[in-house]
N, C-alpha and C positions, 0 to 999 in steps of 0.2 A: 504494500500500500504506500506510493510514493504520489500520490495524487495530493497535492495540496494548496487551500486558496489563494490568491496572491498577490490580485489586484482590490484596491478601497472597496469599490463595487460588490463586491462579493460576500466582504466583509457586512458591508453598511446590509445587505440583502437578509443577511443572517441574522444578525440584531434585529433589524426590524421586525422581520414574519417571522422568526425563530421563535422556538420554546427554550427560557432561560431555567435553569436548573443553577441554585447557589448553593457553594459548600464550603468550608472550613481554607479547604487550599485552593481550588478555581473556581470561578464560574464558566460553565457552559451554555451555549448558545447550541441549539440543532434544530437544521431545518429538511425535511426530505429535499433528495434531489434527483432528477434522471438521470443521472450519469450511473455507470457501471460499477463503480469504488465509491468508497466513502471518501471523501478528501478532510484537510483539517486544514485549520490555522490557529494561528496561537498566538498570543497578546503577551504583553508584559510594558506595564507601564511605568514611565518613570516616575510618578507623584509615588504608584506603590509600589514599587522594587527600585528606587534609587539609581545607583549608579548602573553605566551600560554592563560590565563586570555580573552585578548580580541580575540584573536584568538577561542575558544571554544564558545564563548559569539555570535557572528559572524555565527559559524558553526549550533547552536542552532537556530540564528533566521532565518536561507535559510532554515531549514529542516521544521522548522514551515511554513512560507514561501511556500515551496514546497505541505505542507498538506493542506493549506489554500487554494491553486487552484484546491485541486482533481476534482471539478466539472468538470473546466475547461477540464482538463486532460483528464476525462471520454470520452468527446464530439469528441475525436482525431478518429479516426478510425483504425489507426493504434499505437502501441506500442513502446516505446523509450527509449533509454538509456539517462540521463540527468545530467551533468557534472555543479554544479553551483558553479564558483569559487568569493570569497567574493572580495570585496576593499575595501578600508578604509573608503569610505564615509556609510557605511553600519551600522558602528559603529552608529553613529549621528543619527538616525531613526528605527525607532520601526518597525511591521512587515508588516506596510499599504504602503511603499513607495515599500520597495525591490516586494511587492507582486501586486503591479499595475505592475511592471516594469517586472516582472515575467509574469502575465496575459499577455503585450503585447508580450510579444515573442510566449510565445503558441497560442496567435491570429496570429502568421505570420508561426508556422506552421501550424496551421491548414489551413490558406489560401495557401500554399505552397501541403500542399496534395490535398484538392481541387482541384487543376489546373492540378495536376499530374491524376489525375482519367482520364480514358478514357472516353470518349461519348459517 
């Protein structure tokens, strides 16, 4: 899974019509997409991770983060775009905290398409 968003537009698409999921270490943004893969981007701001240093350090451990669920991922039935913006407490923790916390959000969509299925 190397598909990743890249331009503003994509970005601002996801925010807007997305469904926001907040947690302890990121917030996620996810919105279906037709494309074949899921793609991701990833945020990290400087008001809340400071310097470029932790900033990039941050960006690194969501995309790891992000590769660490593909299983997960795979199980979806449908395809997504996925917006994981850092906070600061993300710094303080290796890639097992953000990546539970990661796991449950793709556990609520996947039970969110579930229920959308028809009978």
């Amino acid at each position: 899974m190397r598909n990743y968003l890249r331009d503003s537009r994509e970005f601002q698409h996801v925010y807007r019509n997305g469904k926001r999921y907040d947690g302890v270490f990121i917030t996620v943004f996810v919105i279906e997409n037709q494309g074949l893969q899921h793609r991701l981007g990833v945020t990290a701001s400087k008001k809340a991770l400071g310097k470029a240093v932790q900033r990039n350090r941050a960006k690194r451990l969501l995309r790891e983060t992000f590769r660490s669920n593909e299983p997960s991922l795979r199980a979806l039935s449908r395809n997504y775009d996925w917006v994981l913006n850092a906070k600061a407490a993300v710094l303080k923790e290796k890639v097992h905290a953000p990546g539970r916390e990661l796991a449950g959000i793709i556990e609520k969509v996947f039970r969110l398409e579930t229920r959308d299925v028809p009978r």
